[in-house]
N, C-alpha and C positions, 0 to 999 in steps of 0.2 A: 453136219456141215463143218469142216475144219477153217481155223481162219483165214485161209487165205481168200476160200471163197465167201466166207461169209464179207467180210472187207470188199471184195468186190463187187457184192451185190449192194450191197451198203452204196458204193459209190456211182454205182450206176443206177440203181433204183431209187434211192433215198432210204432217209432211218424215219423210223425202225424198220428193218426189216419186215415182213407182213407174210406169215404161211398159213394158213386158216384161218383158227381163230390165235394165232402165238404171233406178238409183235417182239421183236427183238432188237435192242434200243445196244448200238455199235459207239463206241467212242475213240477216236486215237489219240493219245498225248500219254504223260505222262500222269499216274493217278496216285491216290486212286477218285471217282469220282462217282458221283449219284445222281439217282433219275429220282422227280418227286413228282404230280402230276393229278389229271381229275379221276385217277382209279384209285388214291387216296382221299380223296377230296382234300387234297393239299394240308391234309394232318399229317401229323406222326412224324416221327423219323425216315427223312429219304432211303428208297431199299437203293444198297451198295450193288454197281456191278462188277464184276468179277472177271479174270483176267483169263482172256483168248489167247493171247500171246504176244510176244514181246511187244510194248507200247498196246496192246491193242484192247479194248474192255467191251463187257457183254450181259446184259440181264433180259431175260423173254419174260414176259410175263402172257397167261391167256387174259382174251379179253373180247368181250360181244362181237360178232362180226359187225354190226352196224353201228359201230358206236363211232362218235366223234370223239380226240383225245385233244388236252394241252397238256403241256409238261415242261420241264425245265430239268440242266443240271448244273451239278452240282462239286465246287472240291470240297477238299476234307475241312475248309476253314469256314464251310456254308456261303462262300461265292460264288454265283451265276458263271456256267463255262459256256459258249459256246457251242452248239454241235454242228458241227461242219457240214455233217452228211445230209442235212435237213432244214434248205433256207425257205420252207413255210415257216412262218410265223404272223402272230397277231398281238395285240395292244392287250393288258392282261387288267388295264385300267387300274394300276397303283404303279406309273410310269416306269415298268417292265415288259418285255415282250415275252412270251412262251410261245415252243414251237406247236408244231400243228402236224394232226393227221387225222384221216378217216380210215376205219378197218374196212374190209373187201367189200361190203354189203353196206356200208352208208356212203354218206354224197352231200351234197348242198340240195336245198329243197328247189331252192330256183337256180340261174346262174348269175355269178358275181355283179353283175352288169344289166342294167336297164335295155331290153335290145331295140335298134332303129325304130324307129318309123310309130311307135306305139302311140296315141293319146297321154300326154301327161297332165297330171294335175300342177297345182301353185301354190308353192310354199311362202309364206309371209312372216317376217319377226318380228313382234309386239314390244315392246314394255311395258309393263303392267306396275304401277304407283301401289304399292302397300301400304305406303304408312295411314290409312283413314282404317287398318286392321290391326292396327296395333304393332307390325309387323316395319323393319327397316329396310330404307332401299327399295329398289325394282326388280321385278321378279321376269325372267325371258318368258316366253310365250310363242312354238311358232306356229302357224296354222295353215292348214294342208287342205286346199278345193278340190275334189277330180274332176275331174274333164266332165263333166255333167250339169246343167243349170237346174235339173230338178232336184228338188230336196230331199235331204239324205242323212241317215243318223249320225251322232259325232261320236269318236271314241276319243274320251281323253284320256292319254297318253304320261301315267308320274314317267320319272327319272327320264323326260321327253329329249334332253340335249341327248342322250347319250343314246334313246334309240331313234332318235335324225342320225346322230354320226356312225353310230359303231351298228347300226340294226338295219339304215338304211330305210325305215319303213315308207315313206312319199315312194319312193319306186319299188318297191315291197308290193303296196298296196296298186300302185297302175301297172303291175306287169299282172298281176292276180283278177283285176277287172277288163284289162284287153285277153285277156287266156279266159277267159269266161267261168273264173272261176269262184267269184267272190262276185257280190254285188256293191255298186258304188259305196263309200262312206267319207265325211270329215276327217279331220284327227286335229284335236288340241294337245300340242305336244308340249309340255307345263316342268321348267328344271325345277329343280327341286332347291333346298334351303342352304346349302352347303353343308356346314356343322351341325346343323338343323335337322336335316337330313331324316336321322333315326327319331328323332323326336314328332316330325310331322308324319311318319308312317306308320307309328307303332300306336294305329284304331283313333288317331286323333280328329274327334269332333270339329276343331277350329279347319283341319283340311277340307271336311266336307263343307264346312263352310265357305271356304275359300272358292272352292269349284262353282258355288252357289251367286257367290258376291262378283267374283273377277271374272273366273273363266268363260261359263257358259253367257253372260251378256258380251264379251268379247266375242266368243264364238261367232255368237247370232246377229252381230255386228256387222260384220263380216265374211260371213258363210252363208248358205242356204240349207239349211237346216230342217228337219222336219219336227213338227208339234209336241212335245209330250205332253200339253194338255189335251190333243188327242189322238197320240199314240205313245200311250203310258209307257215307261219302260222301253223306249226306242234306242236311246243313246247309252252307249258302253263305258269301260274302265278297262287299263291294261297295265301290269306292271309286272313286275320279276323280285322276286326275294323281298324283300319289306313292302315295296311296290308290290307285290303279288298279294301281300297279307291286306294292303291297306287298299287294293283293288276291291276287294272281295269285302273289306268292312263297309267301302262307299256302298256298294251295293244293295247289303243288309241293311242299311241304315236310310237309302234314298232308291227304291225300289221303284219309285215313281217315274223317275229320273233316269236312272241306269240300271235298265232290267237288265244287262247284258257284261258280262263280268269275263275276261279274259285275266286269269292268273298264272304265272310262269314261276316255279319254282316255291311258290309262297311261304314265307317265314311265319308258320303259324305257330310252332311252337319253337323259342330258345331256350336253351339252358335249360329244360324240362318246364319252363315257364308256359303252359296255355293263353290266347293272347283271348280276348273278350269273345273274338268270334266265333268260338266253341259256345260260349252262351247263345250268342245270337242263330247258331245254324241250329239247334234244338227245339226254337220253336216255331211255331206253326209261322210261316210268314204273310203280312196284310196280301203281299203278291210277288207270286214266285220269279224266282229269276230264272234264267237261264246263263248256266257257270260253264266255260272250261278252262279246264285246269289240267298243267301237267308238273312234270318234277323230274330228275334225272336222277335215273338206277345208282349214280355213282355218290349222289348228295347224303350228307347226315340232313337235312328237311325232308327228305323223303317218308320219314314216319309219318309226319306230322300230316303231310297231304292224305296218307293214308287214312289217316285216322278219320279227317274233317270230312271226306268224300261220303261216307255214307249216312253222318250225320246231315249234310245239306239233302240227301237224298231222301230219307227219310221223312224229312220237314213238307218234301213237296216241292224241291226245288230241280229244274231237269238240270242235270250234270253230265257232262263228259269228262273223265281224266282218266288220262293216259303216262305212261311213263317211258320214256326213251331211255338211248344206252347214249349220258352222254354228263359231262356235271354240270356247275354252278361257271357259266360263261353266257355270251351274248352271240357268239356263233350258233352256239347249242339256242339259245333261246330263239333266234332268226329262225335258223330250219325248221323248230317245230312252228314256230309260232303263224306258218302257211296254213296248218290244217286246223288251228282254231280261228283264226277266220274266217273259212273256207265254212265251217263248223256253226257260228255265229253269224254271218253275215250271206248267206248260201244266194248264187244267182239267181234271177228269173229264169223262170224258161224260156224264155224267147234269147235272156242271154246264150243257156246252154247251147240253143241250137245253131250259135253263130259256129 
């Protein structure tokens, strides 16, 4: 493709470019300039692209057909440019946007948009008083009823502002129980510490505390809720990268509680650092959970899930983990994060057959 037509496809289809599995990321100005993105996992040195012709720049890289991408570029003095040809973008959450695209064969798991007429549930904002934990200040809390007055397991929700805002999950979860395809649940959607943050996810005992002391009596305050003193193990955990790691430690550690373990992306091992929960998935557990977990092909954590998945399997614990073509974002973690619900939370059948 010479560039004249390549530019024109550019601007009539959008960038990248997209011919199988080869994306081909178009730039015009003056350069030179760089594409960086989740087929690096936003390591390394941005790959430079290379000159089409006059004004015009060009780098293809293959890449999964179902994969979802962010990416950004780049001049030579490492400042954010622009790309004209390609106004998807999204919030990169370290107040940055990076653009956006899906290859031929992925998509959104749902659509953007809550549609008409559904059953919705009711979202509520808490405050929650810390200082009787030692802890300063008020901590948010918001909490998510569906459309159902019988009771129903709660999954709480770490880094919970960020999947209300950026995950969407309240209409996440009532477009997936009006589609029949998940069954009712809560959600305690719990922000996290600010600075605090890595400290309160990296296997720390005072969080499970905290789910013990605040959350779940706030829940059960205000939710309808079903028993775990008798139905052990009913209510879940969900988080993404520390929140994934520290999902999966609530678990191991309160099995009675949250038999039901939703991990996205889980930071189980940094820095070649193993986190406690390779101790904990070795042994035999008092009662198995039930784990899913996934990670994306393009993440450096991707070892590490690998690694932990047949140690929990082993123990006795049922697991599902899967891996998609996509990296360390909240896009990516939305779309997949339908089929581990769908996975952990499955309808009756009387819903299927609506």
């Amino acid at each position: 493709m010479d560039a004249r037509e390549l530019e024109a496809r550019a601007r009539a289809e959008g960038t990248p470019v997209i011919i199988g599995d080869t994306a081909t990321f178009v730039w015009r100005g003056r350069g030179p300039v760089f594409v960086q993105g989740d087929f690096q996992d936003w390591k390394g040195e941005p790959l430079p692209l290379e000159r089409a012709g006059p004004g015009l720049w060009k780098r293809s890289l293959a890449l999964p057909r179902d994969a979802y991408v962010e990416y950004a570029l780049f001049d030579a003095k490492g400042r954010r440019v622009r790309d004209d040809f390609n106004a998807r973008v999204c919030d990169n959450g370290f107040g940055e946007s990076n653009h956006v695209f899906y290859m031929p064969d992925g998509g959104p798991a749902l659509p953007s948009r809550r549609p008409r007429g559904i059953p919705r549930g009711r979202v509520t904002r808490h405050r929650v008083d810390m200082s009787d934990t030692g802890l300063t200040g008020q901590r948010t809390v918001h909490l998510y009823a569906p459309p159902t007055k019988a009771p129903v397991p709660l999954v709480v929700v770490l880094d919970g502002e960020e999947y209300l805002r950026r995950v969407r999950l309240p209409e996440l979860v009532d477009t997936l129980i009006a589609d029949g395809r998940m069954s009712p649940i809560a959600l305690a959607l719990v922000s996290h510490g600010g600075p605090m943050r890595d400290v309160e996810y990296a296997c720390s005992e005072y969080t499970v505390g905290l789910l013990a002391w605040k959350v779940l009596p706030l829940a059960r305050e205000h939710l309808s809720l079903m028993d775990e003193r008798h139905h052990p193990g009913a209510h879940g955990v969900l988080g993404s990268s520390l929140g994934g790691l520290m999902s999966l430690f609530i678990g191991l550690r309160a099995p009675e509680t949250f038999g039901k373990v939703l991990s996205q992306s889980g930071a189980f091992v940094v820095e070649n650092h193993e986190f406690v929960v390779f101790d904990l998935a070795r042994h035999v557990p008092r009662r198995p959970l039930e784990v899913w977990m996934s990670c994306g092909r393009f993440e450096g954590l991707l070892e590490g899930n690998q690694r932990i998945d047949p140690l929990l399997k082993a123990s006795g614990h049922q697991v599902e983990y899967r891996e998609y073509s996509g990296g360390h974002n909240y896009t990516a973690w939305r779309d997949d994060l339908v089929r581990g619900l769908e996975c952990l939370f499955p309808p009756s059948p009387a819903a299927k057959r609506r």
